[in-house]
N, C-alpha and C positions, 0 to 999 in steps of 0.2 A: 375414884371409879376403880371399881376392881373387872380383869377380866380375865376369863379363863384362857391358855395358853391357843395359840391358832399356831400351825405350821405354815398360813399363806399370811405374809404380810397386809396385801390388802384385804383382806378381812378383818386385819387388827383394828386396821387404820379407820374401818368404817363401823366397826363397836363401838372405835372411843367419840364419835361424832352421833352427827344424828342419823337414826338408820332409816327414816323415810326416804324411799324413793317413787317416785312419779306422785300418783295421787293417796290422800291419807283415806283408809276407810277406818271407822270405828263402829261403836255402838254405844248412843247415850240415851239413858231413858228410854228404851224400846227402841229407838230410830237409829235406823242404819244412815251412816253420812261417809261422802265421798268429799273429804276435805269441808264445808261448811252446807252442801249442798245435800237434801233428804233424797235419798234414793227408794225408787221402788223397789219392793222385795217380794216372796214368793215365788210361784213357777213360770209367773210372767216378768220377774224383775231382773232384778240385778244378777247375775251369771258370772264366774269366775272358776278360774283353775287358778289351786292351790300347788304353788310351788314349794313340794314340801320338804327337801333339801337347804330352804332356805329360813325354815321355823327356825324363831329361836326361842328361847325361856330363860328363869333365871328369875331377880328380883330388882327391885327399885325400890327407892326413896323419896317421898314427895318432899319437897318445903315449900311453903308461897306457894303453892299451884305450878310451879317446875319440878322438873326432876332435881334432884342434889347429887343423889349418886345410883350407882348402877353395878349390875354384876350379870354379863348375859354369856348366854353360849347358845351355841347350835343343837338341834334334839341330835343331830348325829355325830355330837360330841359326848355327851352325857344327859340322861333321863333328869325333869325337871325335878326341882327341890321339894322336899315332903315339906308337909305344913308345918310341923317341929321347926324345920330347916330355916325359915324367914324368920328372923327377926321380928320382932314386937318394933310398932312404927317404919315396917318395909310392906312391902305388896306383891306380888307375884307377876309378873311377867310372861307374856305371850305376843310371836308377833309371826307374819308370814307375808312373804312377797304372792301375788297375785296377778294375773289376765283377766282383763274381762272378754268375755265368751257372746253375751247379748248381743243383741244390733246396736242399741245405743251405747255400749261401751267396749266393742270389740275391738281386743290387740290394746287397750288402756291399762297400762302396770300400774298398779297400785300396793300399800303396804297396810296391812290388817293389827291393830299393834291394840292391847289393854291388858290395866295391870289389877284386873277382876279376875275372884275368883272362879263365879260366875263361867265367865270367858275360858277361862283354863280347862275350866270341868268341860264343858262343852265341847270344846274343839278335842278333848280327849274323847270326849265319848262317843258324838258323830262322826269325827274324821279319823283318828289316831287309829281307832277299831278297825275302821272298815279298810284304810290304808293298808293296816296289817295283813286283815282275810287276803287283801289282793297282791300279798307277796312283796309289797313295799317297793313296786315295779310302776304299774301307770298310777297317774295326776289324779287326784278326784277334782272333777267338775262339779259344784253344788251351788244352790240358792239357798237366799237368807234369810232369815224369817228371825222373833223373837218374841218370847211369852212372861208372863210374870213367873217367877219363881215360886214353887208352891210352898207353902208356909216359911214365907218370908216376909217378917212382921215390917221390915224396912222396906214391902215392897218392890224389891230389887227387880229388874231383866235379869234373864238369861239368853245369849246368843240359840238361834238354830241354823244348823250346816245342814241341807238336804243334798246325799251326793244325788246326783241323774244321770253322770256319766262319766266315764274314765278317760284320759287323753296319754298320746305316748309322749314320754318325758325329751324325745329329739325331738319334738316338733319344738320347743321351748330350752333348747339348747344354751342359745344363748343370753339366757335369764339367769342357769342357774351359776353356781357358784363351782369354780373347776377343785375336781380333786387333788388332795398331795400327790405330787409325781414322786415316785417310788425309784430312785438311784440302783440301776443296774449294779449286782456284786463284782469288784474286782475280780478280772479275769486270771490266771493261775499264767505264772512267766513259762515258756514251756520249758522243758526238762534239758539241759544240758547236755548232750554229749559226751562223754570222756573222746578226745582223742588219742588213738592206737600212738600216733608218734611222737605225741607232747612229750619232752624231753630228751629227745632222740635225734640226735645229729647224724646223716648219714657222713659226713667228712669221718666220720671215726673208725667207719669199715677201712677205709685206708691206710691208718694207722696202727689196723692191727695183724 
């Protein structure tokens, strides 16, 4: 497993393991699932904020139907790998911690993880964009939906993110992951003094 450098130890610690936390959501075959369970989607469904300090990207390697190996970072480490970039027999990597926002899954943290490219393209083009316009400041809140990909002979999915709303990123404080604290510069010793009588004995007036 390769990984790119982290300045917080436990963020290392939870690249080299598994990075699901609470419930798994994915996308197989069109169906959105929350760990083994079909989830409703569209503007009556499923609802989530996307914590997006917590994306990561990168690549992987299937064998047997597990991963083999791995190579992730955070988007706010470095921009994902160009297609050149993957290996022949790796896959591309996307994944993002989550809230549900609906009634039926509200305050439920869940983690959004595929290593489609499908998925990649998508969450770039729905969310990454509009993230942007919005100063890379509030959460986007979206529902999820999915369509066939159009001329795509393998009839693949493609994910949809629809944002509906923004959330401010302290209400979800303690989700995200804390920044490098930044070690104040050594402070400057203050200046010495010369003193007027360093070497100067009065007993010597006496003696002269």
């Amino acid at each position: 497993m390769t990984l790119h450098p982290s300045n917080n130890p436990w963020e290392a610690a939870l690249l080299q393991g598994n990075i699901i936390q609470g419930r798994h959501l994915k996308l197989a075959k069109g169906v959105w699932y929350l760990d083994d369970e079909a989830v409703t989607i569209g503007p009556n469904g499923l609802k989530i904020t996307m914590l997006m300090s917590t994306a990561l990207t990168g690549k992987l390697r299937w064998e047997g139907g597990v991963v083999a190996d791995q190579d992730l970072w955070r988007y706010t480490t470095a921009p994902p790998p160009e297609k050149h970039a993957i290996p022949e027999g790796w896959d591309p990597f996307t994944g993002f911690l989550a809230i549900g926002q609906d009634d039926a899954h509200l305050g439920q943290l869940m983690t959004a993880t595929s290593s489609a490219w499908n998925f990649r393209n998508a969450f770039k083009r729905d969310v990454i964009s509009s993230y942007h316009l919005h100063g890379c400041g509030p959460l986007p809140i979206v529902t999820l939906g999915s369509r066939l990909k159009k001329n795509d002979p393998n009839g693949n999915f493609e994910p949809i993110f629809a944002p509906v709303d923004w959330a401010d990123p302290s209400d979800f404080a303690g989700f995200l992951p804390e920044e490098p604290k930044q070690l104040a510069p050594p402070e400057e010793p203050p200046p010495i003094e010369a003193d007027p009588n360093a070497g100067f004995d009065p007993d010597d007036l006496d003696r002269l």
